[in-house]
C-alpha positions in Angstrom: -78.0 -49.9 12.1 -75.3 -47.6 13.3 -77.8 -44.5 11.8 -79.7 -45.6 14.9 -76.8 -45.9 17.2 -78.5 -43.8 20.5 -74.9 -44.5 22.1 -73.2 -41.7 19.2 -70.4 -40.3 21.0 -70.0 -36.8 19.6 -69.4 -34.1 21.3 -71.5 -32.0 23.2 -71.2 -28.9 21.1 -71.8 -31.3 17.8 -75.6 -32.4 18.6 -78.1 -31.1 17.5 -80.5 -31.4 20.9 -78.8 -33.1 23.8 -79.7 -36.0 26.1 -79.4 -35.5 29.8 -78.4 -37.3 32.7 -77.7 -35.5 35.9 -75.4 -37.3 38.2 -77.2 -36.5 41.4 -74.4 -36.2 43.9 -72.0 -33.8 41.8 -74.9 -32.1 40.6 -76.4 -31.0 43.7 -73.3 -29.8 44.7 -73.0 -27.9 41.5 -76.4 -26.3 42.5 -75.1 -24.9 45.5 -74.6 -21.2 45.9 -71.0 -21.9 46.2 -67.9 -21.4 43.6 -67.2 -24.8 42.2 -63.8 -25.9 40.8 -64.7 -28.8 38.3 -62.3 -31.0 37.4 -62.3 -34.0 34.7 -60.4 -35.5 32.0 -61.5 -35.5 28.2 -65.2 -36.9 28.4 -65.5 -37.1 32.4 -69.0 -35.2 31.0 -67.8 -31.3 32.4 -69.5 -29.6 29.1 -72.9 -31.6 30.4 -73.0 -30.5 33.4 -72.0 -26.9 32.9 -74.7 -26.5 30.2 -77.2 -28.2 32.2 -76.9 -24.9 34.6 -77.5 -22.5 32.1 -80.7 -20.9 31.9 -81.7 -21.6 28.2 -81.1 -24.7 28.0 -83.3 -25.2 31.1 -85.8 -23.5 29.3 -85.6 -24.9 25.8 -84.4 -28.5 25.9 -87.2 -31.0 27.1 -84.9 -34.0 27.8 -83.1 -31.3 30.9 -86.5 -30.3 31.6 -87.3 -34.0 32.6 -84.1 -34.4 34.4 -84.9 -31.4 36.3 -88.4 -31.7 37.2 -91.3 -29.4 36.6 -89.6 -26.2 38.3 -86.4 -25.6 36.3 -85.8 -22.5 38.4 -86.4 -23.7 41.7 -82.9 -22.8 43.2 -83.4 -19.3 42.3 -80.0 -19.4 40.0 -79.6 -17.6 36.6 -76.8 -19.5 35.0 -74.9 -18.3 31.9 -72.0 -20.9 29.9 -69.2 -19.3 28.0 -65.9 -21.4 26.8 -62.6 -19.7 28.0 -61.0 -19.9 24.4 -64.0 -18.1 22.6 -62.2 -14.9 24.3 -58.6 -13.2 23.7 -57.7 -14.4 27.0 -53.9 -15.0 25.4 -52.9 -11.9 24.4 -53.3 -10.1 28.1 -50.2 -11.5 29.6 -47.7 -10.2 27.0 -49.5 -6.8 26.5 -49.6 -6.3 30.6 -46.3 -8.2 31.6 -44.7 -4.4 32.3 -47.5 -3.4 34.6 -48.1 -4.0 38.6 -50.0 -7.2 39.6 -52.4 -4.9 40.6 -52.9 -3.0 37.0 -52.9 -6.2 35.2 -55.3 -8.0 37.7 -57.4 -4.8 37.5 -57.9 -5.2 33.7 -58.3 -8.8 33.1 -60.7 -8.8 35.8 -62.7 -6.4 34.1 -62.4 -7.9 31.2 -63.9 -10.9 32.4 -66.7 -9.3 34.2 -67.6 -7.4 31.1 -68.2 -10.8 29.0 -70.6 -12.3 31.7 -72.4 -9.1 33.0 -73.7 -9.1 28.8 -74.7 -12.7 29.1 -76.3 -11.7 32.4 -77.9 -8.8 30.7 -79.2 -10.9 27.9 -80.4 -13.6 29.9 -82.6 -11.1 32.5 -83.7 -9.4 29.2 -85.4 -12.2 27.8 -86.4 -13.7 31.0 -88.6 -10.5 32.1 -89.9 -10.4 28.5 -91.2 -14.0 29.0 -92.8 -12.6 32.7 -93.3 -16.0 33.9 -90.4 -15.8 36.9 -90.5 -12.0 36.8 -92.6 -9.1 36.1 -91.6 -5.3 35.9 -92.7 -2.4 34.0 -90.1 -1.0 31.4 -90.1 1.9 33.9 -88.3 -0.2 36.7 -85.8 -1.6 33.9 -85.1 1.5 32.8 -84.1 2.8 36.5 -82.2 -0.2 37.1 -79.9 1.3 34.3 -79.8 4.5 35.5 -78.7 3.5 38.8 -76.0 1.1 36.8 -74.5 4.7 35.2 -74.6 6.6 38.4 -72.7 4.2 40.0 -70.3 4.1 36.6 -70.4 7.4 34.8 -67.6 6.1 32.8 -70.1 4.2 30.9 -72.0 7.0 29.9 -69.4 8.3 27.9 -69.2 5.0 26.0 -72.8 5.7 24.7 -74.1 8.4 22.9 -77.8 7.4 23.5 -80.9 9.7 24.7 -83.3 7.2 25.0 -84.0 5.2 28.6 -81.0 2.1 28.6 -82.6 -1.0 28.0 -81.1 -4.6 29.7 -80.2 -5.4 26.1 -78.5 -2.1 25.2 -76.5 -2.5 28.9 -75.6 -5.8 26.8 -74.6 -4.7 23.5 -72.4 -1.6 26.1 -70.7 -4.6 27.6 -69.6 -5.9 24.0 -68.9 -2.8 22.4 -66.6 -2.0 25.9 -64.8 -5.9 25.5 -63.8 -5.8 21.8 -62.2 -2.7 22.7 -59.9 -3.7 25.0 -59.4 -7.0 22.7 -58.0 -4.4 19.8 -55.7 -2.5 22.6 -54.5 -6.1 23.8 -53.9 -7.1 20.4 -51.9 -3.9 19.2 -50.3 -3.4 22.5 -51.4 -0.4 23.1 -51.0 2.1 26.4 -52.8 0.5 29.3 -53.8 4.3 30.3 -56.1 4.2 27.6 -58.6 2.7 29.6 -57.8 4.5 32.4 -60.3 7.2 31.6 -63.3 5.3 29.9 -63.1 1.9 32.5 -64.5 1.5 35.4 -60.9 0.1 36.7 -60.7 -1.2 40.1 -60.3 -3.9 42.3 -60.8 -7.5 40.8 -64.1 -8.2 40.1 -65.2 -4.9 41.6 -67.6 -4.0 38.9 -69.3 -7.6 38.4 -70.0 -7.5 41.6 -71.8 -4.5 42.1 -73.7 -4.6 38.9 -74.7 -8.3 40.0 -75.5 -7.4 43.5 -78.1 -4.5 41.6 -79.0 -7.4 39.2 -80.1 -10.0 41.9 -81.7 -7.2 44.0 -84.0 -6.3 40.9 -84.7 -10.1 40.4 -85.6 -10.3 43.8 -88.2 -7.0 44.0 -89.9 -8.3 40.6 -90.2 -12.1 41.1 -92.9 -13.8 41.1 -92.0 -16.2 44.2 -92.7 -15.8 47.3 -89.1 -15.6 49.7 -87.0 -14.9 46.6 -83.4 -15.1 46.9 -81.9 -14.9 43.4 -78.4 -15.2 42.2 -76.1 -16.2 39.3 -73.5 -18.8 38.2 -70.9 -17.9 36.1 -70.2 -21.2 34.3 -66.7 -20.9 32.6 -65.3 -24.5 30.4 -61.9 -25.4 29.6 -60.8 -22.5 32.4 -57.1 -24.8 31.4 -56.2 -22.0 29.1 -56.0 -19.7 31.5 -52.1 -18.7 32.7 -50.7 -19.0 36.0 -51.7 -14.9 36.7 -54.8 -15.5 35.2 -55.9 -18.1 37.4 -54.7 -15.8 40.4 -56.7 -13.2 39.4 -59.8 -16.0 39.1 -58.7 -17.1 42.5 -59.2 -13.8 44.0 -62.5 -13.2 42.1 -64.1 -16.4 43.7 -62.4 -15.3 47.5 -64.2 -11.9 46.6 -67.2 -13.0 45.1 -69.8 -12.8 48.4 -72.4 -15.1 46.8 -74.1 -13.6 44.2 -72.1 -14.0 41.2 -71.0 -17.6 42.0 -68.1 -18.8 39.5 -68.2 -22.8 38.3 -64.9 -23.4 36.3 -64.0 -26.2 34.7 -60.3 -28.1 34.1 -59.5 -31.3 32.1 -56.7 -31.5 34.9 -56.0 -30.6 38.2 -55.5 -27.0 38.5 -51.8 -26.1 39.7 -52.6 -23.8 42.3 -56.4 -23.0 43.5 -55.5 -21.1 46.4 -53.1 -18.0 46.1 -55.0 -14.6 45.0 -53.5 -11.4 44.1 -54.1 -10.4 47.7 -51.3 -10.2 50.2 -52.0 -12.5 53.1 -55.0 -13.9 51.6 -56.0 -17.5 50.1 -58.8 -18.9 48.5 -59.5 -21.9 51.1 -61.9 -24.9 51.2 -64.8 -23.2 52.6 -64.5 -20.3 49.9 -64.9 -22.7 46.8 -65.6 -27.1 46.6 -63.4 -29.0 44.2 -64.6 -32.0 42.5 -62.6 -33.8 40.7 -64.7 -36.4 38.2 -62.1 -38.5 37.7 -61.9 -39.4 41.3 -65.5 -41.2 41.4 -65.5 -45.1 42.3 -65.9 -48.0 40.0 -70.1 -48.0 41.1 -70.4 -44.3 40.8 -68.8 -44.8 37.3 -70.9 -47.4 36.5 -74.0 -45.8 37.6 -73.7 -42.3 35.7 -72.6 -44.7 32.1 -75.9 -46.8 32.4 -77.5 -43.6 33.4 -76.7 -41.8 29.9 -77.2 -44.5 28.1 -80.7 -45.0 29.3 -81.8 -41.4 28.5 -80.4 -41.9 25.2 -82.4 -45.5 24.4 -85.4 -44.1 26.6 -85.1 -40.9 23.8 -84.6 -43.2 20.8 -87.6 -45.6 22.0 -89.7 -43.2 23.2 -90.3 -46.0 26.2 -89.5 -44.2 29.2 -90.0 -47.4 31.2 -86.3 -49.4 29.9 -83.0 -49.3 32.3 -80.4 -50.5 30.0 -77.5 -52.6 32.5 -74.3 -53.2 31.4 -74.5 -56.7 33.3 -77.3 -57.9 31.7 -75.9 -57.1 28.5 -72.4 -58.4 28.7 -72.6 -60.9 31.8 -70.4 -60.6 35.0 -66.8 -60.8 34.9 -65.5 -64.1 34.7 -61.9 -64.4 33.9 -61.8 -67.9 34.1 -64.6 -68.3 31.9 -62.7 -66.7 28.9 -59.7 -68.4 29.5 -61.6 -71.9 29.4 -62.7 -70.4 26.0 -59.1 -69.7 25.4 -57.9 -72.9 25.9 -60.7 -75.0 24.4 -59.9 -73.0 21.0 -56.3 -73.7 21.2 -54.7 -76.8 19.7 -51.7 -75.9 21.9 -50.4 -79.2 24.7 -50.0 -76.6 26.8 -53.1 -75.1 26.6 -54.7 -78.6 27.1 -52.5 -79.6 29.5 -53.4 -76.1 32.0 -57.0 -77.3 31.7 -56.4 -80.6 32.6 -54.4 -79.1 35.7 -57.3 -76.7 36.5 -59.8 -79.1 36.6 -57.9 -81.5 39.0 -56.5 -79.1 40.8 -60.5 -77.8 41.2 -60.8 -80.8 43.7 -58.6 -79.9 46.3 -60.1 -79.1 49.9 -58.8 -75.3 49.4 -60.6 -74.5 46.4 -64.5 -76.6 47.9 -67.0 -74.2 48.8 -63.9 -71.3 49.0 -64.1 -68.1 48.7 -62.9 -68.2 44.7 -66.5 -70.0 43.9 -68.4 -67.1 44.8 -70.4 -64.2 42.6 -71.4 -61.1 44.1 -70.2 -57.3 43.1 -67.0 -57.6 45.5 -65.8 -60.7 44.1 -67.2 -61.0 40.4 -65.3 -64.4 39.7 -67.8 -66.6 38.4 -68.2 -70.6 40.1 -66.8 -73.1 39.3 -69.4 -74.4 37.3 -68.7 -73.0 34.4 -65.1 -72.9 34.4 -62.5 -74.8 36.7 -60.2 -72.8 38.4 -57.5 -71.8 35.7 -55.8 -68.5 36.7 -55.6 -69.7 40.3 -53.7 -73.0 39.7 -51.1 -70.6 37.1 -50.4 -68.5 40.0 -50.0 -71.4 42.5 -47.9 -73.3 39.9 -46.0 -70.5 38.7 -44.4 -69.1 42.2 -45.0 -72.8 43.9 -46.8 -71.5 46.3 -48.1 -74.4 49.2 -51.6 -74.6 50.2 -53.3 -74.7 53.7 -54.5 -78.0 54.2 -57.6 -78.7 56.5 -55.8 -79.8 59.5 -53.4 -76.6 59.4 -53.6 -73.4 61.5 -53.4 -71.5 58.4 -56.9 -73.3 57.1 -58.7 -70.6 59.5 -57.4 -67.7 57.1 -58.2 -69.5 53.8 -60.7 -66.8 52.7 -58.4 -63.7 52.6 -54.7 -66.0 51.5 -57.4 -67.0 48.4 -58.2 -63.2 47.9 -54.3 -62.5 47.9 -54.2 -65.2 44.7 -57.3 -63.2 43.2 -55.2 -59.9 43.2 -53.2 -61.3 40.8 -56.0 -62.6 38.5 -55.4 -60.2 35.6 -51.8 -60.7 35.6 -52.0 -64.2 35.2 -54.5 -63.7 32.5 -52.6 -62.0 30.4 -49.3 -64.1 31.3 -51.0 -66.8 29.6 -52.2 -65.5 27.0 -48.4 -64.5 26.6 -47.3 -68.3 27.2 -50.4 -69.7 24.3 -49.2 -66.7 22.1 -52.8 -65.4 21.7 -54.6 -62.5 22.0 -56.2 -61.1 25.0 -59.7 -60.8 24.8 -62.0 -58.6 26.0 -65.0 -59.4 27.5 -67.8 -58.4 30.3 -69.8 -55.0 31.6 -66.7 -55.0 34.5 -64.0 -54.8 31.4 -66.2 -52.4 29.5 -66.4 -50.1 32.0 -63.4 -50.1 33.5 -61.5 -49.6 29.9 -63.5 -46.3 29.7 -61.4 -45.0 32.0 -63.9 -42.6 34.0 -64.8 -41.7 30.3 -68.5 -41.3 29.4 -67.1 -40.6 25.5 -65.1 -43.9 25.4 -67.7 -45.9 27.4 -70.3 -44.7 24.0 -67.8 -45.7 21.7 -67.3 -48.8 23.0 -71.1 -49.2 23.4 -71.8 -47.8 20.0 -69.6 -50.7 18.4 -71.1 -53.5 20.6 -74.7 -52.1 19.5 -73.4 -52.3 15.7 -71.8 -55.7 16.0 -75.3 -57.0 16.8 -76.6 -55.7 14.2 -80.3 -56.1 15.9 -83.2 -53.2 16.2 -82.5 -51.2 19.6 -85.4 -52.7 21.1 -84.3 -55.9 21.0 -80.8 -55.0 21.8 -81.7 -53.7 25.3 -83.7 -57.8 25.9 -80.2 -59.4 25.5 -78.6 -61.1 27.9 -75.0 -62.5 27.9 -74.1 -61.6 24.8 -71.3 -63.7 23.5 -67.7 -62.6 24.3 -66.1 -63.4 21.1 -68.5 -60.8 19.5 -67.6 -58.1 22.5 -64.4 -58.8 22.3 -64.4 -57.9 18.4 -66.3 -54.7 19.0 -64.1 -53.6 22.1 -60.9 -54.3 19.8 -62.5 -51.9 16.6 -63.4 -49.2 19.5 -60.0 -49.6 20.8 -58.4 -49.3 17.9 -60.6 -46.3 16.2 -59.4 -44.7 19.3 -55.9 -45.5 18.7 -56.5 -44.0 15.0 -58.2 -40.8 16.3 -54.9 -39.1 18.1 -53.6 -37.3 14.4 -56.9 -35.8 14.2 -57.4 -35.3 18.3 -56.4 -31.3 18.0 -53.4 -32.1 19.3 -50.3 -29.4 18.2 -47.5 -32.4 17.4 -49.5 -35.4 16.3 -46.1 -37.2 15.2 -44.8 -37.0 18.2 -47.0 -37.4 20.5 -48.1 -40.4 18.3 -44.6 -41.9 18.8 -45.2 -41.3 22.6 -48.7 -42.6 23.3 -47.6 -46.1 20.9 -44.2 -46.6 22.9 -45.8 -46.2 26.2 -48.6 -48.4 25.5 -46.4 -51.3 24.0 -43.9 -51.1 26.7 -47.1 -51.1 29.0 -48.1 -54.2 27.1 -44.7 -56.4 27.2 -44.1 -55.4 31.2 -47.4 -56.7 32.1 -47.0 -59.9 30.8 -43.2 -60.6 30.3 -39.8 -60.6 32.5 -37.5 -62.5 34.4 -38.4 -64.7 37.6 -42.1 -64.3 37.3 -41.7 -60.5 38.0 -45.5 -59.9 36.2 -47.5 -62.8 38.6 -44.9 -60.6 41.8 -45.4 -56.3 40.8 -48.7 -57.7 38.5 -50.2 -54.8 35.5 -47.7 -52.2 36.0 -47.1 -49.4 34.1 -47.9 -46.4 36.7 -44.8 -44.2 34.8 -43.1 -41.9 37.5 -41.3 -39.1 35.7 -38.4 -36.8 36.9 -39.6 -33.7 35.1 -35.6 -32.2 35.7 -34.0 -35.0 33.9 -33.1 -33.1 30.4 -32.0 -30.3 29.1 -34.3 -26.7 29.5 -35.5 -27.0 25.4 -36.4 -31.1 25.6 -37.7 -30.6 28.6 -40.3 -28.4 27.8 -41.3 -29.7 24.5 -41.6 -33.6 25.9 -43.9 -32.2 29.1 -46.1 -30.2 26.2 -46.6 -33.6 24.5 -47.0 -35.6 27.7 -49.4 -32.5 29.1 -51.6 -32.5 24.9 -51.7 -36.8 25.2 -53.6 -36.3 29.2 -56.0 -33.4 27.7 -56.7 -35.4 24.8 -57.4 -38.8 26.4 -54.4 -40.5 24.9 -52.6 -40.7 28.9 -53.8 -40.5 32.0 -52.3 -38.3 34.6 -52.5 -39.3 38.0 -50.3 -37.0 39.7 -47.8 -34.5 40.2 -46.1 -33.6 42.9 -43.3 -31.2 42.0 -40.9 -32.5 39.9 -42.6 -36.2 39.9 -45.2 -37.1 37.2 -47.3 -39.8 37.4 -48.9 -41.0 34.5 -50.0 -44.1 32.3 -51.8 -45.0 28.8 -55.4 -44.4 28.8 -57.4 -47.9 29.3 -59.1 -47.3 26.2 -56.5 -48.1 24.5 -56.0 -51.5 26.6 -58.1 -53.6 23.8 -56.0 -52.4 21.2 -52.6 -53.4 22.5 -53.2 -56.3 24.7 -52.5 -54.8 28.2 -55.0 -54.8 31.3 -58.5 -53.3 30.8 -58.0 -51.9 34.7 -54.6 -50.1 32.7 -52.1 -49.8 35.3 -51.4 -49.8 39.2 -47.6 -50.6 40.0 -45.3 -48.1 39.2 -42.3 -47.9 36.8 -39.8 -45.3 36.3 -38.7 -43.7 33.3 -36.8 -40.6 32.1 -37.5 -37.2 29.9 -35.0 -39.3 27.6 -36.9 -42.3 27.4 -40.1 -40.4 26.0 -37.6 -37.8 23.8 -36.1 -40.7 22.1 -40.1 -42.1 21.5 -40.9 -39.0 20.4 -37.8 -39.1 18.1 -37.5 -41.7 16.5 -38.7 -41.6 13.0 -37.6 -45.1 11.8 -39.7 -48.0 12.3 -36.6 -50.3 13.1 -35.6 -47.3 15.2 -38.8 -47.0 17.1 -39.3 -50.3 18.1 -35.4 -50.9 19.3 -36.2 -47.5 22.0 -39.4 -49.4 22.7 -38.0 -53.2 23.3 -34.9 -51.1 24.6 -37.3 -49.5 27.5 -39.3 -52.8 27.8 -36.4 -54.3 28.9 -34.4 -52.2 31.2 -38.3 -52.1 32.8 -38.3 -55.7 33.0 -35.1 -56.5 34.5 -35.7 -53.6 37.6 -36.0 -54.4 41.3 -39.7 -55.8 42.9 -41.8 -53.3 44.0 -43.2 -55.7 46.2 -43.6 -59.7 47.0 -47.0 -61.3 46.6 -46.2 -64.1 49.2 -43.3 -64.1 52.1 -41.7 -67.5 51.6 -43.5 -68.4 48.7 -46.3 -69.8 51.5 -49.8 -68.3 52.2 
């Protein structure tokens, strides 16, 4: 059954033909003839979007073709894809460092217009040999090229041919010219080599002239009416690119005029987007738009994951008619429900005697026809027929909170005071599974998607092992309805956990350690949301938000415990939510949630710890050793102040 999984979650680059969906509010801004700084964590989907630009996949894969409609070339765009770390990109820092800012700008920036000027070449190539958007006689090509080498004489010297340059031999010029500053980078050669055989100038001088000849050919040749054509230079994982690097990109985008429009791509938030190598001049907003995927809302999440996953059924099927929904699938969120679960399973007095609570305490006037009973999108708790009200009447009990009664002023307020109890649902769902000493489970299409994180990879996976736990043909699958939550919660758990067992093989450069980190944090996460002193969980509920003082150790530590925390984010281990200077702001992926036993909404309150803290997780080898630093943490994280009250005078 899993053969026939559609909801695989390889990477892009690891299928054979991919499946599109086109999130239509970041994609038409990615359409725009605008530079685009694209930012998402591992998954967020970047690779997608990026190839869904370029123009042979537009022209070769039928599944894009459907997302885009009959005219794949309607916005007049040539788009070309290339991945920052295919290219020597490393080496020109150490090899330039003794030059001016404006030498070593001048030569990276060539460098980088000489890679996508060939895949411009190459694409124009076989795009006037096809002659459906454009048509030209070999005559007009061949002038095109002539007027290139007029403009650049330095490139005639590079080539030895008689014949009329072709688009193509402009292309293999372009290579030829790129490996050759890759050997002088590598063997650190003189930077005045070049100066004689490279058209040297200003950044991003020569890509865009040639472009600007490119698009004007494009435009005499076309076979549209009104033609307006340009190109998007669609770079991914732009990350590896160093501080100057990204100054000299800066400046390329503020230069750029609008035909040769940059789209770069960052699995985090790029440290600075605006200074250029340009005294006196910054890239602002209306040079470039930054989208940031991880920033979309719970619905706009939701949306683009049942959106995928419906390609991919639709291409499995061949039925282009199903909508998979995560709702119909897994049911609504209803914590109560599971906990009724919980405590019917449990042989546990307490357990019995909660329920037994719950259900009387359903029958007070607070709780008739309240708020709490109701099932719509904003409040997904389920009514109370199904389940009595459980987690409400632990948070009431717990902090002995007193109840408006009918005849009270207060009554008039009883629908937001019951949606101050309802903020702390989670927390009191895991507190009791704490108290019953059972697991947490995991359950519902609002758990599912919310563990993913903003993921589209870890909402497959998690999908994939539902789909598999079913065991039933995928025709069938999609006709379910409320399927069972002890059989999600198995699958969520084995996702969870796969995850867990992926990070030694997740690319990253100190698997050990940041292993040791990515546990620690997530078991510390774990015990803080559920246990500690005065009912501090139910009062500062599902925290583990970790603030970090980045200056807190010595200048070796320091950098090597920010290189693991900076590896765990990129490979979808942590999530960071900010920086701001020497403040970090992270917590464990939610992915890993099911696995551990901490919120599936991961974390919201914050908690501080120190560089030590994660050097001694990253350090210590010894089990015994490991889990003392972790219960060590745990506790000091426990026993600090409130962030803040849930209810002044324990009244609402």
């Amino acid at each position: 059954m899993s053969e026939d999984s559609p909801f695989s979650p390889d990477r892009f680059e690891y299928e054979r033909k991919h499946i599109y969906y086109l999130p239509q509010p970041v994609f038409d801004k990615l359409e725009m003839a605008k530079p685009i700084y694209l930012v998402g964590t591992r998954g967020t989907g970047k690779t997608t979007l990026l190839h869904a630009l370029n123009w042979r996949e537009r022209l070769e894969n039928e599944s894009l073709k459907r997302a885009l409609g009959d005219d794949v070339f309607e916005k007049q765009y040539i788009g070309i894809y290339l991945r920052m770390p295919h290219f020597q990109v490393g080496s020109f820092d150490d090899w330039l460092s003794d030059e001016a800012d404006d030498v070593r700008g001048s030569v990276f920036g060539l460098y980088v217009d000489l890679i996508w000027t060939e895949l411009i070449a190459e694409a124009l190539s076989e795009l006037f040999l096809v002659g459906k958007e454009f048509e030209a006689p070999p005559s007009e090509e061949h002038r095109l090229m002539e007027t290139v080498f007029d403009r650049y004489p330095e490139l005639v010297q590079l080539t030895n041919a008689k014949s009329p340059c072709t688009l193509k031999r402009y292309a293999r010029l372009m290579k030829l010219m790129r490996r050759k500053i890759e050997r002088l980078a590598k063997l650190r050669a003189d930077v005045k080599e070049l100066y004689d055989e490279y058209p040297l100038g200003q950044v991003g001088d020569f890509g865009r002239s040639v472009s600007k000849l490119f698009a004007d050919f494009c435009n005499r040749f076309s076979t549209r009416g009104d033609p307006h054509w340009h190109f998007k230079i669609c770079i991914d994982e732009a990350e590896c690119l160093s501080g100057f690097q990204q100054r000299v990109f800066n400046t390329a985008v503020r230069l750029s005029g609008g035909i040769a429009v940059y789209v770069l791509s960052y699995v985090s938030k790029v440290e600075d987007i605006t200074t250029t190598l340009q005294p006196r001049m910054t890239l602002q907003r209306a040079d470039r738009e930054l989208i940031i995927l991880d920033d979309m809302s719970d619905t706009e999440f939701r949306i683009l994951a049942e959106g995928v996953a419906t390609v991919r059924i639709q291409h499995k099927t061949g039925d282009y008619s199903i909508e998979f929904n995560t709702r119909q699938l897994l049911g609504r969120l209803d914590i109560n429900a599971i906990l009724k679960e919980i405590l019917d399973d449990s042989e546990s007095p307490r357990a019995k005697e909660l329920l037994k609570n719950a259900t009387e305490f359903a029958e007070l006037p607070f709780f008739q026809g309240g708020e709490w009973e109701r099932n719509s999108e904003d409040h997904p708790t389920i009514s109370a027929v199904k389940a009595p009200p459980i987690y409400q009447f632990y948070i009431v009990d717990k902090l002995e909170i007193q109840l408006p009664s009918p005849n009270e002023e207060r009554w008039k307020k009883r629908s937001q005071e019951s949606r101050e109890i309802r903020k702390r649902m989670v927390a009191a769902y895991l507190c009791i599974c704490r108290d019953l000493k059972t697991d947490v489970r995991y359950a519902f299409a609002e758990m599912v998607l919310q563990m993913s994180d903003k993921c589209i990879r870890d909402f497959l996976s998690e999908m994939h092992h539902i789909y598999v736990e079913v065991g039933r043909e995928l025709t069938e699958f999609v006709k379910i309805t409320n399927l069972p939550t002890g059989r999600q919660d198995d699958a969520l758990k084995r996702a969870s956990r796969e995850k867990k067992d992926s990070l030694p093989h997740s690319g990253v450069t100190a698997p050990i350690e940041v292993g040791r980190i990515v546990d620690g944090l997530a078991r510390i996460t774990a015990i803080i949301q559920s246990q500690g002193p005065k009912n501090k969980p139910l009062l500062s509920s599902e925290r583990g938000r970790f603030v970090i003082d980045t200056r807190s150790l010595g200048v070796t530590q320091h950098l090597d415990v920010l290189d693991f925390l900076k590896e765990a984010n990129e490979a979808g281990f942590l999530r960071m939510i900010n920086i701001e200077g020497r403040r970090w702001q992270l917590q464990v992926h939610s992915s890993l949630a099911a696995a551990y036993g901490f919120s599936y909404r991961g974390a919201y309150y914050l908690s501080s710890l120190s560089l030590s803290d994660i050097n001694e997780l990253s350090q210590a080898d010894d089990k015994e050793e490991f889990n003392r630093v972790v219960q060590k943490i745990a506790r000091r994280q426990s026993g600090e102040s409130l962030q803040m009250p849930l209810f002044k005078d324990k009244e609402i």
